[in-house]
Backbone as numpy.savetxt, mean C-alpha at the origin, in Angstrom:
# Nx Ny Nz CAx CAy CAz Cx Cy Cz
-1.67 -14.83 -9.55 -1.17 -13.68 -10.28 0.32 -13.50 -9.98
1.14 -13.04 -11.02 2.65 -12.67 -10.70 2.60 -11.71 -11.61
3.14 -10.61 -10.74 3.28 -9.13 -11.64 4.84 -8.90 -10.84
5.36 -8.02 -11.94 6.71 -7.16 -11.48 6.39 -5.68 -11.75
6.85 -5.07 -10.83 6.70 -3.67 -10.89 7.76 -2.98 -10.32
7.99 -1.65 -11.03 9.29 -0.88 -10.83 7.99 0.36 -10.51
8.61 1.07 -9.44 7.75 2.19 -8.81 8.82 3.52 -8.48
8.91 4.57 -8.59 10.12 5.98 -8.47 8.83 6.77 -7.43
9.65 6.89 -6.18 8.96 7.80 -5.56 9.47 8.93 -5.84
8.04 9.89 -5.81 8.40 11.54 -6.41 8.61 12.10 -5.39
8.43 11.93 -3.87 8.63 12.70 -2.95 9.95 12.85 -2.10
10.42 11.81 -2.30 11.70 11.71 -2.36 12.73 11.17 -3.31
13.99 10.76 -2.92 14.38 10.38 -4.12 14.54 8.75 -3.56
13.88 7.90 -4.77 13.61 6.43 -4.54 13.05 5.85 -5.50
13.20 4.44 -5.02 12.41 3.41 -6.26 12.13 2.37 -5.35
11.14 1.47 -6.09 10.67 0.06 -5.16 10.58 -0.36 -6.61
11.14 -1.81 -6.14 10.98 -3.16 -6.85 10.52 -3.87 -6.29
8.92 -4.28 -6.91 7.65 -5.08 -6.40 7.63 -6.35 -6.95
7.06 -7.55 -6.67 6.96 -9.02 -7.23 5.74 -8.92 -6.08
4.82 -9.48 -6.94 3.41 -9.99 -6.63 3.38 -11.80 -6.98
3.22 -11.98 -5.95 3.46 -13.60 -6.41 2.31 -14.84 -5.30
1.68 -15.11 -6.45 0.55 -15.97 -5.93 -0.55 -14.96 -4.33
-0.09 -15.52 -3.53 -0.70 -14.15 -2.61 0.07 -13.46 -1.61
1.35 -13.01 -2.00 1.90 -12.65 -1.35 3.00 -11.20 -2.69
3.07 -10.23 -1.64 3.87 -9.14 -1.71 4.89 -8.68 -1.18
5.81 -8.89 -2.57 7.17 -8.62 -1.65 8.24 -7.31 -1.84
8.19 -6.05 -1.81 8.86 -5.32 -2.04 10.54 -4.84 -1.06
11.36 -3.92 -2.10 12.49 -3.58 -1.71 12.68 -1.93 -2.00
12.42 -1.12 -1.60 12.49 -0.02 -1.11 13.84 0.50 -0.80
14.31 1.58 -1.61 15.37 2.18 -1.54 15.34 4.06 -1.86
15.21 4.80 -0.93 15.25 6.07 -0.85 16.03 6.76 0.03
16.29 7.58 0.06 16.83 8.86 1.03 15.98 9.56 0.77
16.03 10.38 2.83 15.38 11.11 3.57 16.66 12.27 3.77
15.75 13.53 4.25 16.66 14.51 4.88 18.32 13.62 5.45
18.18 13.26 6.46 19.22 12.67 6.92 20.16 10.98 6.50
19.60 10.60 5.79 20.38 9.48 4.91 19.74 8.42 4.35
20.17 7.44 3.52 19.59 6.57 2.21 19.01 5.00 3.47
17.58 4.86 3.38 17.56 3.60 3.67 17.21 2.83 2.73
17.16 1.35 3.32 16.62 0.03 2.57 15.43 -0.30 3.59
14.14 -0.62 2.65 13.30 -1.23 3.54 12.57 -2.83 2.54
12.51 -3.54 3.33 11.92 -5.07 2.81 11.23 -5.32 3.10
9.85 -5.49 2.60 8.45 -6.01 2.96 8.10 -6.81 2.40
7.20 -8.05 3.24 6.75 -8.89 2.88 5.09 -8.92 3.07
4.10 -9.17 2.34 2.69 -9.31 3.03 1.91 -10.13 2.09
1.50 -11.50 3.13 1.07 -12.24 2.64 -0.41 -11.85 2.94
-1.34 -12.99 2.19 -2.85 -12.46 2.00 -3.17 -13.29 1.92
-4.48 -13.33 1.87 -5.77 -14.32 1.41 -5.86 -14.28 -0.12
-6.87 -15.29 -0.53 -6.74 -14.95 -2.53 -8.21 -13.46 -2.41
-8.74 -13.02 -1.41 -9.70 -12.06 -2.04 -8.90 -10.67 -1.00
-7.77 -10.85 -0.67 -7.08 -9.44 -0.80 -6.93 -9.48 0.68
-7.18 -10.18 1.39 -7.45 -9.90 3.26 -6.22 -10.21 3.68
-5.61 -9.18 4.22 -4.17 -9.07 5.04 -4.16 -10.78 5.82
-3.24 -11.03 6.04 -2.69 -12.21 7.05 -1.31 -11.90 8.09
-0.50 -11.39 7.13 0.81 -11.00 8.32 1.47 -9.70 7.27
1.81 -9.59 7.89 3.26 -8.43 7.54 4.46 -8.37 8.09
5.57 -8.22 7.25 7.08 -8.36 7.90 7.32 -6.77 7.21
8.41 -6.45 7.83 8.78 -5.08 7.41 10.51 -5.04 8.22
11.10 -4.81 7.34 12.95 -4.82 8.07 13.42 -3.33 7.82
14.18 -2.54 8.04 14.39 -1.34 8.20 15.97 -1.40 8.24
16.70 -1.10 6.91 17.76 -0.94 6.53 18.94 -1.84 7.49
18.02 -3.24 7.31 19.03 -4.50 7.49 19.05 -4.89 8.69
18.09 -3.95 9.45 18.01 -3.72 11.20 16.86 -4.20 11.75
16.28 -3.27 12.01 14.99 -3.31 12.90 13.57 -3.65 12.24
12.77 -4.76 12.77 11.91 -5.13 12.06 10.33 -4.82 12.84
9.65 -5.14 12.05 7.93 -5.32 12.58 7.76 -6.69 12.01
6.57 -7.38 12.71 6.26 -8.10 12.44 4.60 -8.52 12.87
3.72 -7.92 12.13 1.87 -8.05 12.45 1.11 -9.30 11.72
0.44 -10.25 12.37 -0.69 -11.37 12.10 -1.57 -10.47 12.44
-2.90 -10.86 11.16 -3.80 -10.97 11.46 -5.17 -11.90 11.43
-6.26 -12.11 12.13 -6.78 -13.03 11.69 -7.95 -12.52 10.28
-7.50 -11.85 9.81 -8.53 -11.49 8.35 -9.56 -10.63 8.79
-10.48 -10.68 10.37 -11.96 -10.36 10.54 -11.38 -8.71 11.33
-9.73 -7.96 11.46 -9.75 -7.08 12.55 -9.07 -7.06 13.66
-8.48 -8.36 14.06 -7.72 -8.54 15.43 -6.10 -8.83 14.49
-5.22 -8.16 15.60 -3.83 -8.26 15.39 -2.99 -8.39 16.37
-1.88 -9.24 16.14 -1.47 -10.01 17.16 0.13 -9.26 16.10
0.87 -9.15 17.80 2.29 -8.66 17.21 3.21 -10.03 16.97
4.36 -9.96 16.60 5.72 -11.23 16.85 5.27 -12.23 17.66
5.27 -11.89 19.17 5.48 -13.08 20.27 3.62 -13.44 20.22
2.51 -12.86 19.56 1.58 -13.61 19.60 0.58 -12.63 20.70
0.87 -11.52 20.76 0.08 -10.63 21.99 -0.58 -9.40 21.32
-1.94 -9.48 21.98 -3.00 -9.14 20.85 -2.79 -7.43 20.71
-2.75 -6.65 19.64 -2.45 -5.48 19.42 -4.05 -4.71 19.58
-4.64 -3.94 20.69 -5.79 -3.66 20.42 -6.42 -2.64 20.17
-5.00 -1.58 19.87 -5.34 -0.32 19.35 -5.58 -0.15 17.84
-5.18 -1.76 17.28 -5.68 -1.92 15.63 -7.01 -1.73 15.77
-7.65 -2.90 16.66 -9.02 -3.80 16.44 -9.95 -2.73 15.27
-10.32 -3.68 14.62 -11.13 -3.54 13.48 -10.67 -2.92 12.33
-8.92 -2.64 12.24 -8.82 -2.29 10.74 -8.52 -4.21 9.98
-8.84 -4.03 8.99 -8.47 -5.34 8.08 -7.29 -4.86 6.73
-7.09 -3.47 6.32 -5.75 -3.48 5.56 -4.53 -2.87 6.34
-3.56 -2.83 5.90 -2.50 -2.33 6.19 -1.78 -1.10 5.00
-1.04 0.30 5.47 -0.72 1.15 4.66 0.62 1.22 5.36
1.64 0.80 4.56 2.61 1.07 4.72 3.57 2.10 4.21
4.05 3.28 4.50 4.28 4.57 4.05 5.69 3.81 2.99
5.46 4.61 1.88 6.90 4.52 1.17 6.43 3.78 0.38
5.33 2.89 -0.22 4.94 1.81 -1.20 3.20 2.59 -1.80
3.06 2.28 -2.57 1.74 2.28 -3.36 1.26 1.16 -3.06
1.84 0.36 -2.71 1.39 -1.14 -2.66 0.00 -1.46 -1.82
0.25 -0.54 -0.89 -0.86 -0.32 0.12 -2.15 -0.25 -0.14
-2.07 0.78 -1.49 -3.38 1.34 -2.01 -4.03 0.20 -2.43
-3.55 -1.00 -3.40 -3.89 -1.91 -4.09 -5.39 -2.63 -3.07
-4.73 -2.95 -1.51 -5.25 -3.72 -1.05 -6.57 -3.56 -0.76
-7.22 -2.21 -0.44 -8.71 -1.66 -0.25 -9.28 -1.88 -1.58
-8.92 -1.51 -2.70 -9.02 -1.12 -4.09 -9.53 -2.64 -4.38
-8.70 -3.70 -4.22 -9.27 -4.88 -4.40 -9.95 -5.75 -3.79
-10.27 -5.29 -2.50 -10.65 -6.19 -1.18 -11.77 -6.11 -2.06
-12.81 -4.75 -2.15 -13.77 -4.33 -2.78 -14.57 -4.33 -4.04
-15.85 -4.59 -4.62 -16.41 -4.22 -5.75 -17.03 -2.90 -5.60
-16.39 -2.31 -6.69 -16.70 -0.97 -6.98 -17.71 -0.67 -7.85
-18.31 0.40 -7.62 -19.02 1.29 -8.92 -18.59 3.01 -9.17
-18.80 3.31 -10.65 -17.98 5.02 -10.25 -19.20 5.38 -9.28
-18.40 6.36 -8.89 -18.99 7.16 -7.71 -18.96 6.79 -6.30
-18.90 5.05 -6.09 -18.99 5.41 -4.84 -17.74 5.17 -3.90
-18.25 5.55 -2.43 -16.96 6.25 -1.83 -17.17 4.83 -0.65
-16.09 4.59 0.24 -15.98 3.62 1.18 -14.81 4.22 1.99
-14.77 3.87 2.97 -14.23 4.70 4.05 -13.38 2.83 4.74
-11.97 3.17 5.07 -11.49 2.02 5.25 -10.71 2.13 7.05
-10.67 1.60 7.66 -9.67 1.07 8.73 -8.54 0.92 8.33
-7.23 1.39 8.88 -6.41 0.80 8.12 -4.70 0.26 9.18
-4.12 -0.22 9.32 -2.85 0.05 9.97 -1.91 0.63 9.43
-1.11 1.57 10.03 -0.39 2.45 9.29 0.66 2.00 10.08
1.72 2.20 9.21 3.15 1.22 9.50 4.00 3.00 9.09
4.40 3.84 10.02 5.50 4.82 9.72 7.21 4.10 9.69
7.62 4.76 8.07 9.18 4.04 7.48 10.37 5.49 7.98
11.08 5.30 8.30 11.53 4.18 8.81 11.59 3.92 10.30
10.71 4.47 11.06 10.64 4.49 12.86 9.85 3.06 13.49
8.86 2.45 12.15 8.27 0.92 12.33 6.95 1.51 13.33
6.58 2.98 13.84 5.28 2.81 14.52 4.04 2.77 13.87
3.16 1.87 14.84 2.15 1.54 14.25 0.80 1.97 14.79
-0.29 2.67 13.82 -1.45 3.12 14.58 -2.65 2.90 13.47
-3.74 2.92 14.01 -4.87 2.74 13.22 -5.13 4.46 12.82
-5.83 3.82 11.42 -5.95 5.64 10.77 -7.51 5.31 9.96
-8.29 6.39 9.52 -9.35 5.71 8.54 -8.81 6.45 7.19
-9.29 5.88 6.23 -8.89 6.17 4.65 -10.40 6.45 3.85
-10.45 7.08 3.15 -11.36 7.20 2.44 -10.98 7.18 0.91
-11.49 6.04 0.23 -11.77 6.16 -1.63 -12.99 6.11 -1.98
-12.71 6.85 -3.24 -14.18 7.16 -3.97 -13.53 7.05 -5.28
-14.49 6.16 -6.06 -14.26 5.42 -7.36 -14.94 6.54 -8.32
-13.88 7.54 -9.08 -14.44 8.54 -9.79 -14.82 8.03 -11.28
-13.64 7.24 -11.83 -14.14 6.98 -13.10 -13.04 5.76 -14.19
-13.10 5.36 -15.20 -12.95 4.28 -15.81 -12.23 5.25 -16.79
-10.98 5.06 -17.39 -10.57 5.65 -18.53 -9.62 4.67 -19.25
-9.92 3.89 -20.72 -8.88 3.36 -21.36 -7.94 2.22 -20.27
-9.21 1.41 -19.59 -8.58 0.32 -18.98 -8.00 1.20 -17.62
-7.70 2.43 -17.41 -7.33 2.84 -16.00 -8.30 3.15 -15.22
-8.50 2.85 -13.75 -9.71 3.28 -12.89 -8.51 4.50 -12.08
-9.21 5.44 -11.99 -9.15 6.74 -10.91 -9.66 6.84 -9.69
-9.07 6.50 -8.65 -9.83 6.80 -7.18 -9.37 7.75 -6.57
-10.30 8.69 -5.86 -10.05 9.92 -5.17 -9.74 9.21 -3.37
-8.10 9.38 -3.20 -7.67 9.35 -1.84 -8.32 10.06 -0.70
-7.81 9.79 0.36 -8.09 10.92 1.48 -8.28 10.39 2.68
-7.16 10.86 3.31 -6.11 10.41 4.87 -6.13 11.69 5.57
-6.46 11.83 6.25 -6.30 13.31 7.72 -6.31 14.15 6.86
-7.12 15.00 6.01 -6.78 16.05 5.12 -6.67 16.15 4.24
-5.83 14.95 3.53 -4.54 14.86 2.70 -5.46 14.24 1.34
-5.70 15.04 0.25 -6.51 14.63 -0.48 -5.54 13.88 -2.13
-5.56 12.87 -2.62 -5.14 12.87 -3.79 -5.73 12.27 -4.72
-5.86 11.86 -6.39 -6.11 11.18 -7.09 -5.20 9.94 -7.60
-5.70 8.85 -7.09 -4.65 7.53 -7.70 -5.41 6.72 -8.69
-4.26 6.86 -9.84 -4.70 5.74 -11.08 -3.67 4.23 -10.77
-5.06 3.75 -11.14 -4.86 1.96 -11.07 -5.10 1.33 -12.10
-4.29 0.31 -12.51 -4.29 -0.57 -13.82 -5.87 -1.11 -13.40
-5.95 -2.54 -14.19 -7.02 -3.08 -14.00 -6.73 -4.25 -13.08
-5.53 -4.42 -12.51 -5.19 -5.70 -11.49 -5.11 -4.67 -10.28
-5.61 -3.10 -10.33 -5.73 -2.27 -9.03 -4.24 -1.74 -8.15
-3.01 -2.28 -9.30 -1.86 -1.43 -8.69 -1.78 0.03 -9.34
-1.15 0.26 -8.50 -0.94 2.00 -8.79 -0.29 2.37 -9.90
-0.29 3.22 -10.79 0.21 3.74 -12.09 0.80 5.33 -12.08
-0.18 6.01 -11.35 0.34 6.97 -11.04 -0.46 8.00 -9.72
0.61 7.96 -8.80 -0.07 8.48 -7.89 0.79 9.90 -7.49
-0.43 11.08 -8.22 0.46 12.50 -8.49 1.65 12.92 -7.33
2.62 13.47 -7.79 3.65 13.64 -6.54 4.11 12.68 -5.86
3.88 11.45 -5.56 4.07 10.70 -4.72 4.78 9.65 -5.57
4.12 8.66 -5.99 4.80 7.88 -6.87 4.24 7.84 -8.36
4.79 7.58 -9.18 5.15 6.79 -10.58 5.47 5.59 -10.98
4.78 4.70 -12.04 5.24 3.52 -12.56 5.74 3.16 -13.50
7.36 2.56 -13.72 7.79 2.31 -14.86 6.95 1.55 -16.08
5.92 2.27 -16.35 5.57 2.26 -17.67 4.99 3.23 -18.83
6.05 2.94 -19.36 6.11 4.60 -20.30 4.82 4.50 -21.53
3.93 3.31 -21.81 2.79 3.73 -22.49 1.47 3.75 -21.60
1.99 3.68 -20.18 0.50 4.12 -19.62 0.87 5.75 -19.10
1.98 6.05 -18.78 2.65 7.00 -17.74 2.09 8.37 -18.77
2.23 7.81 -19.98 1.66 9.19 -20.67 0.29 9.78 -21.17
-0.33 8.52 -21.01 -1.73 8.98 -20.67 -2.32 9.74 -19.48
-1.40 9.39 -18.38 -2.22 9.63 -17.55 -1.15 11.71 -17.03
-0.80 11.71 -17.71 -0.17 13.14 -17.94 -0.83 14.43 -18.20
């Protein structure tokens, strides 16, 4: 698969330019925060049925992360030393991208209604810390080629629409996708 995607975060002011290419994800991230404009560059390669393998992440030309995993839960940092406060998540959520969402969304076969509860590594932009979190989606419903899944992280409840290749289209407040004949359906 090779997709391009233009993404405007609503919560701040930003955009990501995405390329999906064969199994790997590569975005460029450009927003300002309270205190000034970063650049962030991510890379995350995969398996062909959606299973994390590594992640790179650079932080406005500076400071990087860098996580392997072996697909089943174990994560090993840069120099190869096992991270074991992940053990047992298999996706990764990296704050500042939708991209994240894609990966549960597709690891999975869905039906409406039901809900799955995920492991996940959470990558905070731009400080690079990393902690395990659980996620919860629940597959509400099918509309005109868009699927709707109901989010939900520590509280934090939202609804995200996904094309049918499971990237994000519109995820209320947070982000938007440059495409102006789906963007208005889902309005």
């Amino acid at each position: 698969m090779k997709k391009t995607i233009l993404w405007k975060n609503e919560e701040r002011v930003g955009y990501e330019h995405f390329l999906m290419e064969e199994n790997k994800g590569i975005g460029t991230i450009i927003y300002v925060d309270d205190e000034k404009g970063h650049v962030v560059n991510y890379e995350l390669k995969m398996e062909p049925n959606w299973l994390t393998r590594q992640l790179f992440v650079q932080v406005d030309h500076g400071k990087t992360l860098t996580l392997v995993s072996d697909g089943n839960g174990e994560w090993l940092n840069k120099d190869g030393q096992p991270l074991d406060d992940l053990k047992g998540a298999i996706d990764v959520d990296v704050e500042s991208t939708p991209f994240s969402n894609t990966l549960p969304i597709n690891r999975k076969i869905w039906k409406v209604g039901e809900k799955k509860t995920f492991d996940m590594v959470h990558v905070t932009i731009p400080e690079l810390n990393v902690s395990k979190v659980k996620q919860i989606y629940t597959y509400e419903r099918e509309e005109e080629g868009l699927r709707y899944f109901e989010y939900e992280c520590r509280g934090y409840k939202n609804v995200i629409c996904v094309d049918e290749d499971g990237f994000v289209v519109h995820y209320p407040n947070v982000f938007s996708r440059w495409m102006p004949e789906i963007r208005e359906k889902t309005n």
